[in-house]
C-alpha positions in Angstrom: 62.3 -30.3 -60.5 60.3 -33.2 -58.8 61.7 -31.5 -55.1 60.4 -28.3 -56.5 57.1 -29.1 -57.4 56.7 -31.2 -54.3 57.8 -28.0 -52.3 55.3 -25.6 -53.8 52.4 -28.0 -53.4 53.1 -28.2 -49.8 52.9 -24.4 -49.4 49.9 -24.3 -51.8 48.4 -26.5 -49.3 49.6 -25.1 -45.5 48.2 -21.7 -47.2 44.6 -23.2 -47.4 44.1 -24.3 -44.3 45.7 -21.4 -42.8 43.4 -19.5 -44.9 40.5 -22.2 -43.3 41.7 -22.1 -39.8 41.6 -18.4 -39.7 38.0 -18.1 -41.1 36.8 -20.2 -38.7 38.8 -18.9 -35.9 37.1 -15.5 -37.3 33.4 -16.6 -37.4 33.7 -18.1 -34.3 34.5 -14.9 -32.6 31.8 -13.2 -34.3 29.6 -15.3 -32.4 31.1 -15.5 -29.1 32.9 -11.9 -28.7 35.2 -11.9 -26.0 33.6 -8.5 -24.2 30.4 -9.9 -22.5 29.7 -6.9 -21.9 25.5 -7.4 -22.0 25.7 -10.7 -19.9 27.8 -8.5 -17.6 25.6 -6.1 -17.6 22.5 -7.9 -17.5 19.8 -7.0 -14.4 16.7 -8.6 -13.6 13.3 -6.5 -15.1 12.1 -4.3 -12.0 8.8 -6.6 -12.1 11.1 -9.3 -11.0 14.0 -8.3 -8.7 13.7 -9.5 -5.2 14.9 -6.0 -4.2 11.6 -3.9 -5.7 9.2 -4.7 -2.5 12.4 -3.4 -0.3 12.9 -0.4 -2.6 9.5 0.5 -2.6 8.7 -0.1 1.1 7.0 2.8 3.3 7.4 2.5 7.1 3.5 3.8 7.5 3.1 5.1 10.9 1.1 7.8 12.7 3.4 8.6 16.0 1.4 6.7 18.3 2.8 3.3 19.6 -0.5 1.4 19.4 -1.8 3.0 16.2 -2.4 0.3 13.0 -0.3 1.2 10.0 0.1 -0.5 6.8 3.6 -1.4 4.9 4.1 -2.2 1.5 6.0 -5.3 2.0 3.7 -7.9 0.8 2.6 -8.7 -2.8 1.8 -7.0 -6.2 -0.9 -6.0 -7.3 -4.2 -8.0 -7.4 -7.3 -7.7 -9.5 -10.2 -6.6 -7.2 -13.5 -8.7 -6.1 -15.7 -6.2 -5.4 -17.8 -2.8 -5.8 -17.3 -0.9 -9.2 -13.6 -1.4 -10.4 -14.2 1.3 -13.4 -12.8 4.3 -11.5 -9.9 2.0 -9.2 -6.4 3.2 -10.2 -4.9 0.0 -8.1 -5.4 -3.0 -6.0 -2.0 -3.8 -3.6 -1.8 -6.2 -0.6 -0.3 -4.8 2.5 1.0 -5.9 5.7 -0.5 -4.3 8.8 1.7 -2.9 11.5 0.7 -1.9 14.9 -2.5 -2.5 17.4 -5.1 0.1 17.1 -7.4 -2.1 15.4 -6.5 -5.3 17.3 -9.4 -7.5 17.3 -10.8 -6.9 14.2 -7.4 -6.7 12.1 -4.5 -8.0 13.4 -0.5 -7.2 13.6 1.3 -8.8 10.7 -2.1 -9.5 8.9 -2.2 -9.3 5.1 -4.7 -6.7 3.8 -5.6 -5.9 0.1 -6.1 -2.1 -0.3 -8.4 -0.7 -3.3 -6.9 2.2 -4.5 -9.3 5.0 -5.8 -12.1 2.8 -4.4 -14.0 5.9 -3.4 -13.8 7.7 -6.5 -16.7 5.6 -8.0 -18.2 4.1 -4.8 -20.0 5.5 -2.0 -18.4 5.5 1.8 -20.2 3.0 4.1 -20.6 2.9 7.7 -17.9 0.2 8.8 -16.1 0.3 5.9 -12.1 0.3 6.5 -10.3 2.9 5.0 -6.4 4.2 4.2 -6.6 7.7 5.2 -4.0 10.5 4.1 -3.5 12.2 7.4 -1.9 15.6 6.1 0.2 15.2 10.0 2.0 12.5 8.7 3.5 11.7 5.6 2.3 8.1 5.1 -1.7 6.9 5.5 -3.3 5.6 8.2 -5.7 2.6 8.6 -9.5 3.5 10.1 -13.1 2.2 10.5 -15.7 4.5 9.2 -17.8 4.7 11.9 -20.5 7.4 11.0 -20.7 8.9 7.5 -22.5 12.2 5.8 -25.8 12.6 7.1 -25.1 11.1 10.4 -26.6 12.5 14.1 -23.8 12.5 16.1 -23.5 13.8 19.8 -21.1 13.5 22.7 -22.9 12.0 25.8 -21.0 12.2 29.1 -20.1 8.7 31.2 -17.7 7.4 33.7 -13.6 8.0 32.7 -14.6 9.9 30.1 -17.2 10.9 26.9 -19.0 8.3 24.7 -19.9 8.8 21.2 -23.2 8.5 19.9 -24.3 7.9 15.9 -27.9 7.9 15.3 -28.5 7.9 19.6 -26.8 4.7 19.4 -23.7 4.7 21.5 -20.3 3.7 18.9 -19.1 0.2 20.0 -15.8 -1.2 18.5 -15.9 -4.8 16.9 -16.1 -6.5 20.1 -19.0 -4.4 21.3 -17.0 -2.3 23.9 -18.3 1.4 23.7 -15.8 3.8 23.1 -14.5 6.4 25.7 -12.4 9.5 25.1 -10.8 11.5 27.0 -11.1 15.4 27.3 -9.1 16.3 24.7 -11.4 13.6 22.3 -14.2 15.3 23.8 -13.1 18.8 23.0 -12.2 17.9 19.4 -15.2 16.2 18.5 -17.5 18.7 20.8 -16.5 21.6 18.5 -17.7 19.7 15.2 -21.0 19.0 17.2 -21.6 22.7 17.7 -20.3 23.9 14.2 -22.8 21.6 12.1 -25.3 21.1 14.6 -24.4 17.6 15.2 -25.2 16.3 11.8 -22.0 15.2 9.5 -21.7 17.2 6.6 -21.6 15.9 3.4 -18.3 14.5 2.0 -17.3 14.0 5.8 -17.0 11.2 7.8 -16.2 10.2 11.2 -13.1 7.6 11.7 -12.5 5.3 14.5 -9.4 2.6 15.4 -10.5 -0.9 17.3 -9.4 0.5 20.1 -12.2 1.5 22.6 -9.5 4.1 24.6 -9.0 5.5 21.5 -5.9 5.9 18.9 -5.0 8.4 16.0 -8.4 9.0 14.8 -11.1 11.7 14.5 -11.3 11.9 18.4 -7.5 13.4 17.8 -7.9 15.3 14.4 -11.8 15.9 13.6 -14.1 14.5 10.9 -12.2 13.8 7.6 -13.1 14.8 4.3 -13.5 12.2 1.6 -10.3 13.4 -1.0 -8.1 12.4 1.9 -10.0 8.5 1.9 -7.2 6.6 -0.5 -9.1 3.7 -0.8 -11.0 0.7 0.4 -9.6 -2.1 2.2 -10.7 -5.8 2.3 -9.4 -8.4 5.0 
């Protein structure tokens, strides 16, 4: 009887603590499930992958070797410093790619690009611009050099046709006048005739650094302003 009793206790006892061992064996699976699949799965916010600037890069160019394009390989975006920001839609930094606006902004330089600048903001002489150029399918990077209202007339010189704003003669940033060729002259001659050498309003007159010229209005004419993307700062 004494065996017996001592028997069933036993088995009393190895049932509760299998009866333990398994609830804790359950609730700690219920914590740690063996399919990870949400840490497997798991990806970076688009904010912060590495690969978003790559992803979202633009080769900007304008089919001219020397011509200054901008690339979206730099930073986010920034909150701007200047002119009203009511009507901007975004503020980017930029890296600049190409030569025509060597001494003034240079290859590799970091720019910061207004977006919708212009919506809100008047177009000044001098101001640099991104420019959609509806020949290419990414902007360009200008000066302004004359602006609505402007006099403007081509004035005949040696190797080639200067361009004058207000009878002053259009000098890059490091005062060298510029000097197209006959084709700039022919482009920019027919504007001259058509509005009486005066720049109609909402139009504008573009210009690389480049006194020989680059893809600019001596190439494709004055610009209108919906095709000015925004403002940019250096």
């Amino acid at each position: 009887m004494k065996v017996y009793k001592t028997v069933l206790i036993s088995t009393f006892l190895s049932l509760v603590f299998l009866l333990a061992f398994l609830t804790a064996l359950f609730l700690f699976s219920a914590k740690n499930p063996a399919d990870n699949s949400a840490i497997q799965n798991f990806s970076l916010p688009p904010a912060l992958s590495p690969l978003k600037s790559l992803e979202a890069t633009r080769n900007i160019s304008n089919g001219l070797q020397n011509n200054s394009v901008i690339v979206n390989d730099a930073q986010t975006d920034l909150p701007a410093q200047t002119g009203n920001k009511l009507c901007m839609s975004k503020t980017e930094e930029r890296i600049v790619r190409g030569s025509s606006l060597t001494g003034l902004i240079e290859p590799g330089q970091t720019v910061k690009i207004l977006l919708g600048f212009y919506d809100c903001n008047d177009v000044k002489r001098g101001d640099v611009i991104t420019y959609n150029y509806a020949g290419d399918k990414n902007p360009l990077i200008k000066i302004v050099k004359g602006i609505s209202g402007d006099r403007f007339h081509l004035q005949k010189t040696e190797g080639g046709w200067h361009i004058l704003v207000n009878d002053e003669i259009v000098r890059n940033s490091q005062n060298q006048p510029y000097v197209f060729d006959e084709g700039g002259y022919k482009m920019l001659s027919l504007y001259e005739r058509d509005y009486a050498g005066v720049i109609p309003e909402n139009a504008y007159l573009i210009l690389g650094n480049l006194a020989s010229g680059s893809l600019d209005s001596s190439h494709f004419g004055l610009i209108d302003k919906k095709d000015i993307l925004g403002k940019v700062e250096f």
